[in-house]
C-alpha positions, 0 to 999 in steps of 0.5 A: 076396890072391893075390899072398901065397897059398902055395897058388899053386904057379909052375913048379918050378926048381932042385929042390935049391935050392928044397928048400934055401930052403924048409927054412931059411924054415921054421925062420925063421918057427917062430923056429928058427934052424938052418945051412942045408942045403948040397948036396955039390959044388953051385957057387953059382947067380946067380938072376934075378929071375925064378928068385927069385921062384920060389924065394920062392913055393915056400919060402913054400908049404913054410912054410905048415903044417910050421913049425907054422904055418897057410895064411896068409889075408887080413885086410882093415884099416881105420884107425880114428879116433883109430888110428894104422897101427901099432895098426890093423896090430896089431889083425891079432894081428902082435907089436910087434916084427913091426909095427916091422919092416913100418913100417921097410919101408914108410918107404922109400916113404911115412910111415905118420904120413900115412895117416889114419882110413878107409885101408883096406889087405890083410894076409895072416896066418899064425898058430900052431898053438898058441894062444899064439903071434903071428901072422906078417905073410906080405903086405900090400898099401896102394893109394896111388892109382887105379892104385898101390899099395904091397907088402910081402911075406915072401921067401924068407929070411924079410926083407920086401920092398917093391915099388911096383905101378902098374895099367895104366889103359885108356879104355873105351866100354862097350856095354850092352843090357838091360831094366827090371827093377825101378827103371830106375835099378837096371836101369842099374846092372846094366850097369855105369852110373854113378850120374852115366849113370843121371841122365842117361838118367832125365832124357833119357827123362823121358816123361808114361808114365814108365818100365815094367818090360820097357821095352828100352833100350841105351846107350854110355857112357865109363869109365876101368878098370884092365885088371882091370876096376875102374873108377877114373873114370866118364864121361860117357852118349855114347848111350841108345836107349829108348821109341823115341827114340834119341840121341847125344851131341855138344857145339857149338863154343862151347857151354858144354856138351854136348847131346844130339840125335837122328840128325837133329841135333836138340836133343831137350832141351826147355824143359819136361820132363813127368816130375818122377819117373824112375818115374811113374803117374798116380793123379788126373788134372787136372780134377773129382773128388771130394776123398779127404778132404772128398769134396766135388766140386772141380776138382783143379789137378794131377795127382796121381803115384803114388811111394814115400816119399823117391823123388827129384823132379827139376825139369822145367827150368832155373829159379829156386825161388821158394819151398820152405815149408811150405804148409797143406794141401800140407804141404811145398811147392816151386815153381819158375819157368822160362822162357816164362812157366812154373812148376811146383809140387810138394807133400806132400813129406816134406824138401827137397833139402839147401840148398835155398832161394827165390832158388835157381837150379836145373838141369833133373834136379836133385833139388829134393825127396822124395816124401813124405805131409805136409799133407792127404794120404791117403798118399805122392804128389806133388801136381805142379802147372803154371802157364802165365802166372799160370794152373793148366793140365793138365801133360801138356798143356804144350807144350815149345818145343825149343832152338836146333837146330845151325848148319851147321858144327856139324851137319857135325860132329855127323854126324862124331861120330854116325858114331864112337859108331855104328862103336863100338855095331857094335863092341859097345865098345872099349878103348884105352890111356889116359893114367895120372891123377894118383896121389891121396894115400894 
């Protein structure tokens, strides 16, 4: 922690007073109580808080090794169940007395009876040269919410001082180019993406190919980061170019959500979306084939997609789960009906997405399932399968029927919009103040 490091060494002021202070916090923290040394004819100086704080980074600094103590180091903290803070604190080595003192500190802000198992804090601790001795408590810091937090540090006579930090929070539209390097949703999360950014670009960019390593892409998304950089919000995908599409996002008045269109102002969110995978091959396509396992010549009513054991498989469409049981050779099986007379079908799959049930309504991009290898199955694989009024067709060759496209009004503002994340792109970013959210529990 930084902020109790004694190695950090601030500008010197006053050299005869930090000498001063430093000799008596030196005998303080080694429990040797002496008179303080008193310059000849030296006038008493009122210290600003500035001058302060020099004078107590410098004592804390001359304290380090010439008690008999070490350079103090950072001691991460978490309460555990069952713990109460005072315990979790002397797990750190700090003495009973020590603790009392840092909690009688700490109650002028909050109650320490409130923190519960998970609360995770930072300790700076100072310890002994000799074996026996009690650590000594030089910092701590206790994040309160998002953007606040709680310190107690070592002054320089030796008292601790509580002092209440809240971060400055910014509005950020990060700007992220980049290349498919592994998993897409990997790659995504390279550049800083959010797991929710990372659903969004697999389920815009769904494609009967998939997604390949070495496939480009770039993207605009918001986020809400301290002006440190943590990131205490994730936002929404505003805009992803990739596989030769390019999309902004944009919500219509009166629509309960926002879409996403292309520069046109057309919806490209279709009915039916092809790719039950973020990440596909095909391994047997619709057709005649010979069965791996009978080897007995037989149309094949699906298409058989290349994937790992547990790889998420997302519903291709808005709809209804008419069933998710187990179905002889398909094993674990999951169908689906949508609108315009379409179903789709997955099987072999290892479990179902938790809840799920017939009777379920589902959003296109929802995991519904896992990729797995039950029932007649050679290996892991999704056996995905299409019906268009009652009848099994070949998936990559259904039709989707694109939504509404935007009236008038609506496109006049989209043009407006679509100017603003361009302008942003041509930026590479942009920051702005944002208003502090609401400080959560400790």
């Amino acid at each position: 922690m930084s902020q109790f490091d004694p190695r950090t060494r601030p500008a010197r002021f006053a050299p005869q007073l930090l000498t001063a202070a430093a000799a008596m916090t030196v005998a303080l923290l080694a429990g040797r109580v002496q008179p303080p040394v008193k310059a000849e004819a030296q006038a008493a100086v009122a210290l600003s808080p500035a001058q302060a704080r020099i004078l107590e980074a410098e004592a804390l600094a001359s304290a380090g090794a010439p008690a008999g103590l070490t350079i103090p180091e950072s001691v991460p903290v978490e309460i555990r169940k069952g713990e109460t803070f005072e315990q979790a604190v002397q797990r750190t080595g700090i003495g009973a007395g020590e603790t009392r003192t840092l909690v009688d500190a700490l109650g002028r802000a909050l109650d320490v009876r409130d923190l519960r198992p998970g609360q995770r804090f930072e300790t700076a601790i100072s310890r002994h040269r000799t074996p026996r001795g009690d650590r000594h408590l030089i910092g701590l810091t206790l994040r309160t919410g998002p953007v606040s937090q709680l310190t107690v540090s070592r002054t320089f006579d030796g008292a601790l001082r509580l002092r209440s930090l809240d971060e400055t929070v910014m509005q950020e539209t990060r700007v992220a180019k980049g290349e498919v390097e592994g998993s897409l949703a990997s790659s995504l999360r390279a550049t800083g993406a959010s797991a929710q950014v990372s659903r969004a670009v697999a389920e815009l960019i769904g494609t009967p190919g998939g997604v390949k390593a070495g496939d480009r892409f770039a993207l605009a998304f918001d986020r809400t980061v301290t002006d440190g950089g943590r990131t205490i919000d994730a936002g929404e995908l505003l805009y992803v170019a990739m596989k030769g599409r390019a999309l902004y996002r944009f919500k219509p008045v009166g629509a309960r959500e926002a879409g996403y269109f292309d520069a046109a102002g057309v919806n490209v969110r279709t009915d039916v979306m092809r790719a039950p995978l973020d990440r596909m091959r095909v391994s047997s396509a619709f057709g005649p084939r010979r069965h791996p396992i009978s080897g007995i010549g037989k149309r094949h009513e699906g298409a058989d997609l290349a994937a790992g054991m547990g790889t998420p498989v997302r519903a291709p469409a808005d709809g209804v789960v008419v069933e998710a049981r187990r179905w002889g050779g398909y094993g674990n099986w999951v169908r689906i009906r949508h609108p315009s007379g379409l179903e789709s079908g997955y099987a072999h799959l290892s479990r179902f997405a938790p809840g799920l049930r017939a009777g379920q309504r589902v959003s296109q991009g929802e995991v519904v399932a896992y990729v797995g290898s039950t029932g007649a199955s050679t290996g892991p694989h999704l056996h995905y399968e299409v019906w268009k009024r009652g009848q099994r067709v070949d998936p990559a060759g259904v039709t989707s029927n694109r939504r509404p496209g935007l009236a008038a009004s609506d496109l006049a503002a989209f043009r407006v919009e679509k100017a603003r994340i361009d302008r942003i792109l041509a930026a590479g970013g942009e920051r702005r103040p944002a208003a502090t959210p609401g400080r959560a529990a400790a």
